[in-house]
C-alpha positions as CSV (number, residue, x, y, z in Angstrom):
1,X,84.7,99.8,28.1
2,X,88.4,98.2,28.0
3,X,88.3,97.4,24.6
4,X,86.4,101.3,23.5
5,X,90.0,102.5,25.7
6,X,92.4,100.2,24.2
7,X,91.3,101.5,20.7
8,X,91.2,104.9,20.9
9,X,94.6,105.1,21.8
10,X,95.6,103.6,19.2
11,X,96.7,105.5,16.1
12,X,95.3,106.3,12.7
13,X,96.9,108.8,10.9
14,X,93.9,108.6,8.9
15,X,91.2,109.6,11.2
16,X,93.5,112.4,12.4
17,X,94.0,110.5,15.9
18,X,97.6,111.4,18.0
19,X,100.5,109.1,17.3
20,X,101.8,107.0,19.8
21,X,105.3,107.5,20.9
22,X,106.9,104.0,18.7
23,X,105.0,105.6,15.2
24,X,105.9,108.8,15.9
25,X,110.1,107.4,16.3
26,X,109.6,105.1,13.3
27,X,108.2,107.8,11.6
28,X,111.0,110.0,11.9
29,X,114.0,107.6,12.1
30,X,112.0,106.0,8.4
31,X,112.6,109.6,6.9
32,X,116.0,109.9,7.7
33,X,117.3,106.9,6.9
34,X,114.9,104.8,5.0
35,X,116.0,105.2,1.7
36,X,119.7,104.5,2.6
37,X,118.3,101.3,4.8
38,X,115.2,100.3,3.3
39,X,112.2,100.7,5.2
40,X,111.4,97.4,6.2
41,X,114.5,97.0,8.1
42,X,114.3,100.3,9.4
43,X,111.0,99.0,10.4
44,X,112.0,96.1,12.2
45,X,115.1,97.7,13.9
46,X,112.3,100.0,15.4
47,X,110.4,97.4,16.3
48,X,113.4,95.7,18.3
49,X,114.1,98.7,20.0
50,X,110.3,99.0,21.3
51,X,110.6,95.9,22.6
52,X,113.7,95.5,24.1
53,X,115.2,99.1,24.5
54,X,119.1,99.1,26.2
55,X,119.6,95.4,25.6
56,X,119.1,96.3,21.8
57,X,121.4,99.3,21.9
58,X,123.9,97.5,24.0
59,X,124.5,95.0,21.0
60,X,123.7,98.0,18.3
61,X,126.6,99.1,20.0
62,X,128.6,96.2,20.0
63,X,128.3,95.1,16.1
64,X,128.8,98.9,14.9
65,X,132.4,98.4,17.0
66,X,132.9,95.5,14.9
67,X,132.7,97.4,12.0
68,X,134.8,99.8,12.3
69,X,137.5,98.0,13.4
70,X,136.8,96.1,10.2
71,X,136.8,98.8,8.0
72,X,140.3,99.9,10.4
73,X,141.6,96.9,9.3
74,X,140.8,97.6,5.5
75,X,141.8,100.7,5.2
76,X,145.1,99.6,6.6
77,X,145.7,97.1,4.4
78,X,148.6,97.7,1.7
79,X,147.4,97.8,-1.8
């Protein structure tokens, strides 16, 4: 009975079954940005933030920081 549980909540888009919450995110977050990204790392940034959520964002964060303080420091330079 575990196992009949376990796979009904599952989701098929398919068979018309509910998504779960992560498909339903990757979903969206694949439309809005996977053609600027690529979806497979779109995928796999979802993926990281299923599985380990403020931790992720905290060093999402952190390297998007770096970046623009990178692209501070290039747009400063003279040419």
């Amino acid at each position: 009975m575990c196992f009949i549980t376990f796979i009904t909540k599952s989701v098929c888009i398919n068979f018309g079954l509910k998504m779960s919450q992560k498909e339903l995110f990757l979903k969206e977050v694949i439309e809005k940005v996977g053609d600027k990204v690529g979806e497979q790392s779109t995928t796999e940034k979802v993926e990281q933030f299923a599985k380990h959520g403020r931790l992720f964002l905290f060093f999402e964060l952190i390297s998007l920081r770096q970046e623009v303080e990178r692209l501070k420091k290039k747009a400063e330079l003279p040419k």
